[in-house]
Structure formats: structure tokens, C-alpha cells
N, C-alpha and C positions, 0 to 999 in steps of 0.2 A: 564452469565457464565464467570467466569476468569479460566483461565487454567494457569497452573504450566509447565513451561518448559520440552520441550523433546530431548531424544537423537535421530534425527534421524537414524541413521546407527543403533540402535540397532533395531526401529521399521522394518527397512527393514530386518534384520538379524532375526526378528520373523514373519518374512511372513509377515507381512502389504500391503496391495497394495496400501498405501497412503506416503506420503514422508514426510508428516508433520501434526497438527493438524486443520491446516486451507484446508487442502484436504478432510481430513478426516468427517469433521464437514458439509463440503461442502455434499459430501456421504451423509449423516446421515440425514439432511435439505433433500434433493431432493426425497429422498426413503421416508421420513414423509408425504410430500407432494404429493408423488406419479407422482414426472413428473424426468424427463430424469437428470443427472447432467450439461449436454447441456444447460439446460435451465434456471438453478440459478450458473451464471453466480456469482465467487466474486471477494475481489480483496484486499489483504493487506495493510492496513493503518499504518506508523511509525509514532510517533509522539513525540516530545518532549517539552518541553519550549522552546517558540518563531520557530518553524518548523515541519510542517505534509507535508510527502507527500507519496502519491498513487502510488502500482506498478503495472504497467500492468504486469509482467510477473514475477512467482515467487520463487518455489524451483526447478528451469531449469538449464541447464547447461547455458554457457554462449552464445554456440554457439545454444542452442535449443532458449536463449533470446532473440536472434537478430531475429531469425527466427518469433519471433511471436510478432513482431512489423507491425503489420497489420493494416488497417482502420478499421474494425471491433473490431478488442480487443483494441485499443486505444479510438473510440468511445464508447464500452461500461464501459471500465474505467471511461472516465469521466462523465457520466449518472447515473452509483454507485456514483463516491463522489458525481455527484451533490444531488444525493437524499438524500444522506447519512445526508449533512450539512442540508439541507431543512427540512427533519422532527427534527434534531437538533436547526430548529429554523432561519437557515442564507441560507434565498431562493435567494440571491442573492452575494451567496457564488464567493470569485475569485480563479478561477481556472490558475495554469499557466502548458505549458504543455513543460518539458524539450525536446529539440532535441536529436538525438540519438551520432550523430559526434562533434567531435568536433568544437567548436563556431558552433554550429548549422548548419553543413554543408558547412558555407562559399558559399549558396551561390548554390553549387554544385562540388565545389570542393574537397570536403572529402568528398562527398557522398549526393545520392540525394533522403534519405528516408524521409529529412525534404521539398521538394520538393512534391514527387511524393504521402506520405502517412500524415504526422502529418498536414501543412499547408491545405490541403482540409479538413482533420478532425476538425481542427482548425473553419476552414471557417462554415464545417455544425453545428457543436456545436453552434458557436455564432447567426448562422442563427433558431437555434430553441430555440433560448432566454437564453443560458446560458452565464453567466460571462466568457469566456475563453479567454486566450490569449497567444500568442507564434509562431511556436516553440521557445524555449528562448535556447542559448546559456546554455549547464550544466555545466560548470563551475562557472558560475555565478549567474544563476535563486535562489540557494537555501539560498546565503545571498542575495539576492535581497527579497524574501521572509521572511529570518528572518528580514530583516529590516521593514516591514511591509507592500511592494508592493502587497505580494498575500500572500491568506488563505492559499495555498496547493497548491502542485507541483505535479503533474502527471508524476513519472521517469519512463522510458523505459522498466530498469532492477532490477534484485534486489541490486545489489551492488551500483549501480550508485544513490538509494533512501536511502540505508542504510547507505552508510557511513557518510555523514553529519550529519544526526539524531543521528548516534550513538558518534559522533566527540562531540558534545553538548552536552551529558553526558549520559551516560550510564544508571545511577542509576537513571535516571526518564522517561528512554524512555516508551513507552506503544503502544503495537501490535494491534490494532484490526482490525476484519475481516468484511468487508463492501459486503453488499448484503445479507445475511443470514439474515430468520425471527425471530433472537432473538439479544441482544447486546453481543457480545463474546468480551473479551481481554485479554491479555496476557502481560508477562515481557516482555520486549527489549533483553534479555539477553539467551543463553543456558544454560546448566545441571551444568557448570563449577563442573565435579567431583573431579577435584583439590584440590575444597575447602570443599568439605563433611567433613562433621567432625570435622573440626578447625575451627568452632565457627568465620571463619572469611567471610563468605557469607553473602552480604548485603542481607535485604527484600525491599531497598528502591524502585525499579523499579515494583516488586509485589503490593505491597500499591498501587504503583501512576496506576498501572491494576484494582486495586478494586474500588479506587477511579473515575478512569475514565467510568468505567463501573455503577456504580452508577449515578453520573452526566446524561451520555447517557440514561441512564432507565426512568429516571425521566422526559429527556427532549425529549424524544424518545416514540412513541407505541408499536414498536415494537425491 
């Protein structure tokens, strides 16, 4: 499935009780399946040329992001991408996992979520055979990765995963939604109604959603 951009605010302005279509899709998945939304767990995937990376937390406020930077949702982030890359083919996929403060806490000096929460989650991922490493410094992990250190960045938030993918160009990012039993993707991009009409709206970020979603089908069961 590729989906075409939405506005959120108007979905909430018609009743929706999802805030985007990777909530919604999520709903949809779980009610098919017949188990809890609790239970298929997903998780937004950015990606562009030369940089993917995974967010644990997604259309939240900023201060609801911090809050859910938890061992459990950063653990099951990375057991999504790692499955994600695995049936994609790369079971030995490198995971890197951005820290939440700056340079990575320092330590504990700016804070000691990379302490108390990512370096144990850190520790049990690698301990149950996954490629992971970190917490890394966010400032830097994501040209550390485009230079070709790690597959994929596990960011904290959404702003802190989006802005470098979308910095690398716009018109070939590509959305998909990791954890659901089918391949979804989507533009990098909103509704931009500015440009309705004036013939000046690229499709190039759509394409690279049809074309990625095709690649994943073929290389993917599910």
C-alpha cells in the first residue's frame, strides 16, 4: 500500500481518533487480526539516499516524546527495525541508537536517560544477538551513518529523525511503517495545498514511495 499525504488537522477536525495514517493503519492491522492495538506495536521508518532512521515516538507532542522514551519502547523499536531489515534480507542489519541529550548526556551531565534507559537497552539488544550500538551522540550519529558506519539510526523523537532525512532532500524521502502485516509507504512530504493547482507539485518523493514499496514486496512476505 502507498498512501498519498494527509492533512492532519483536518482529520482531527472530522472526528478521527487517529492523528495520522500510520495510527490509523495500525487500528485497522489489529481489529483484522483480532488482538489489542497494545499488541502490534509500529514504528515510522524516514529514509532517504544514504540515511534511514527509526522513531520510537511519533505524531506526540514534544513533551509527550520525552516522556516515552522508555526501555520498553526503545527495546521494541529496535526488534521492529531489526525484523524489518531481516525479512528484507540484511539479518545482520547495524543498528545505531541516537542518545536523547545532548552529546549523549556527557556522561550525565545533561541528563541521565542515556544512562539509566538507552545504554541497558543497548546492552540487552546486543546481548540477544542484535547488531546494535550506542547511545551515540545526535548530533553526529546521522552523518556518521550517512558516511556508512550504520544501516539505520533509532531517533528518540520525531523531529530529532526527521530533520536530517528531510535536510538530504525532500523529493526522494520515503515513509514507511514498520511492524504491520503488509508493506505500506508513503511521501516524505505533506498536502503542501499551496501548490494545488499550479502544476508546480513534484511527484518525485511519491514515485520513490511506489518504488520502495515494490522493492520491499518482492524482497519481503509480508
Amino acid at each position: 500500500m502507498v498512501t498519498a499525504p494527509v492533512h492532519k488537522e483536518s482529520l482531527a477536525v472530522a472526528g478521527l481518533p487517529h492523528p495520522g495514517h500510520t495510527e490509523f493503519l495500525q487500528a485497522l492491522a489489529a481489529e483484522h487480526l483480532g488482538v489489542p492495538v497494545s499488541e502490534m506495536p509500529v514504528r515510522m521508518m524516514l529514509s532517504a539516499p544514504g540515511l534511514a532512521t527509526v522513531l520510537v515516538s511519533i505524531h506526540v507532542s514534544l513533551r509527550q516524546a520525552l516522556e516515552a522514551v522508555t526501555t520498553e519502547r526503545v527495546m521494541d523499536t529496535i526488534r521492529i527495525t531489526a525484523a524489518h531489515y531481516h525479512r528484507c534480507g540484511m539479518p545482520d542489519v547495524r543498528i545505531a541508537v541516537a542518545g536523547l541529550n545532548p552529546h549523549a548526556g556527557e556522561g550525565g551531565l545533561f541528563g541521565r536517560e542515556e544512562i539509566e534507559i538507552l545504554q541497558p537497552v543497548v546492552d540487552r539488544a546486543r546481548a540477544d544477538g542484535l547488531n546494535v550500538s550506542g547511545p551515540h551522540a545526535p548530533d553526529t550519529v546521522f552523518m556518521r551513518a550517512r558516511q556508512g558506519e550504520f544501516d539505520v539510526v533509532v531517533a528518540m523523537y520525531h523531529d530529532q529523525g526527521l530533520i536530517p532525512v528531510k535536510l538530504l532532500g525532500l523529493e526522494h524521502g520515503v515513509n514507511t511503517t514498520l511492524g504491520l502485516p503488509m508493506v505500506r509507504t508513503s511521501p516524505d512530504h505533506g498536502t503542501a495545498f499551496d501548490l494545488a493547482g499550479t502544476g508546480r507539485a513534484s511527484a518525485a518523493s511519491l514515485l520513490a514511495a511506489v518504488d520502495a514499496a515494490i522493492k520491499m514486496s518482492r524482497l519481503s512476505p509480508s
